[in-house]
C-alpha positions in Angstrom: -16.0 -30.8 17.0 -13.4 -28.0 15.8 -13.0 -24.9 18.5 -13.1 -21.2 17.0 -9.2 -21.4 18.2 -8.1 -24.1 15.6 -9.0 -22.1 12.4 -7.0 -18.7 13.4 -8.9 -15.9 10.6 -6.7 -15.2 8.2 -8.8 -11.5 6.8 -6.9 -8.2 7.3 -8.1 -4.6 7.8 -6.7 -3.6 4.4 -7.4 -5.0 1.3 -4.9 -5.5 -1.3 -5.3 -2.3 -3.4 -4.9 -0.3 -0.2 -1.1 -2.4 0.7 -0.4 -1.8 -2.9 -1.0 2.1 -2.5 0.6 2.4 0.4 3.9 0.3 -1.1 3.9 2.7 -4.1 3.8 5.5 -1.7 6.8 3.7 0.6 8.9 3.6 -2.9 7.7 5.7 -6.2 9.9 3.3 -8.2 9.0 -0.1 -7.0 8.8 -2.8 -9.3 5.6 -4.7 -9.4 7.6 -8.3 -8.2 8.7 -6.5 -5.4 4.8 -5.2 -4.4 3.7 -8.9 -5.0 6.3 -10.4 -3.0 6.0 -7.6 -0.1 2.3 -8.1 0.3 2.4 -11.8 -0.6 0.4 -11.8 -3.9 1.0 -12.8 -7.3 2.9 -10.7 -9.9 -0.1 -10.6 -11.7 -2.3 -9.3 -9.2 -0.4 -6.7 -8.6 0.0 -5.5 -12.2 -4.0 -5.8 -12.0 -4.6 -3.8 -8.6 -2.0 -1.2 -10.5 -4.1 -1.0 -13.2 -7.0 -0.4 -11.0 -5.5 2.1 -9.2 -4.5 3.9 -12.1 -7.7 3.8 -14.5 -9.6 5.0 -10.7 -7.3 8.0 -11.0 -4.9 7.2 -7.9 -1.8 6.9 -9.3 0.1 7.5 -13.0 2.9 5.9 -14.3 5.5 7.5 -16.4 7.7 5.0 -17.7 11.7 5.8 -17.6 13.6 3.5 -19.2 12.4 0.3 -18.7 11.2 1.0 -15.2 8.2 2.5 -14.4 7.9 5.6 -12.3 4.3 6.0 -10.1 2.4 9.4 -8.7 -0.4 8.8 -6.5 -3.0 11.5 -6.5 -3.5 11.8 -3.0 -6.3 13.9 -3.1 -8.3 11.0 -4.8 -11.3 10.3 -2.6 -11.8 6.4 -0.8 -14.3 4.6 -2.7 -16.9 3.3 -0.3 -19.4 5.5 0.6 -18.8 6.1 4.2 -15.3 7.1 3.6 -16.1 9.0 -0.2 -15.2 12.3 1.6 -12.1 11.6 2.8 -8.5 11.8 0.9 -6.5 8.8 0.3 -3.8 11.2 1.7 -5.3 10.1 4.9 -4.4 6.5 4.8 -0.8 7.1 3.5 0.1 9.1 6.1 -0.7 6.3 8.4 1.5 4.6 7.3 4.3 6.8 6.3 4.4 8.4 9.4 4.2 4.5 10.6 7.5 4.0 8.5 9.1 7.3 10.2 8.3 6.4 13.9 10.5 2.8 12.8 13.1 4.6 11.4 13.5 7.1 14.3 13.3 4.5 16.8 16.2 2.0 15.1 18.5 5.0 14.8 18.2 6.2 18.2 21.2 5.8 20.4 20.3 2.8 23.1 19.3 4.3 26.1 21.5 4.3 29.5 
């Protein structure tokens, strides 16, 4: 008989359109390998979740050169009912603020 303990869960509280939002958000520029490779899905899964994203009205893409450079529309509202009056914006910040508090703390002299 298997214990709850040997099968650790492996489900998140994000799903993988939300990481790939939040990545955009992290770097405007990123290049879809690097998305995949940060969240740990395929290359074509992201390209898919982008497209998404975009045809949902949270982001654009304007392509410079051969890269591609991403907007998110931050003011887009979440899609599941609960949530459908709250901005994206909301989530981002999470995180970017998330980002800021890291950043902050690694650059902070070592305390005495």
């Amino acid at each position: 008989m298997s214990t709850f303990d040997d099968h650790p869960s492996t489900w998140t509280f994000l799903t993988h359109h939300a990481r790939v939002l939040v990545e955009i958000a992290r770097d405007p520029q990123v290049r879809l390998r690097d998305i995949a490779a940060s969240i740990g899905i395929t290359e074509r899964t992201a390209q898919n979740i982008v497209r998404d994203l975009y045809e949902a009205g949270y982001l654009t893409r304007t392509r410079i050169g051969r890269r591609n450079h991403y907007s998110l529309n931050l003011e887009q509202h979440f899609r599941y009912p609960t949530e459908a009056g709250l901005p994206v914006r909301l989530l981002i910040d999470v995180f970017t603020q998330h980002d800021l508090s890291t950043a902050q703390a690694s650059d902070a002299p070592p305390a005495s």
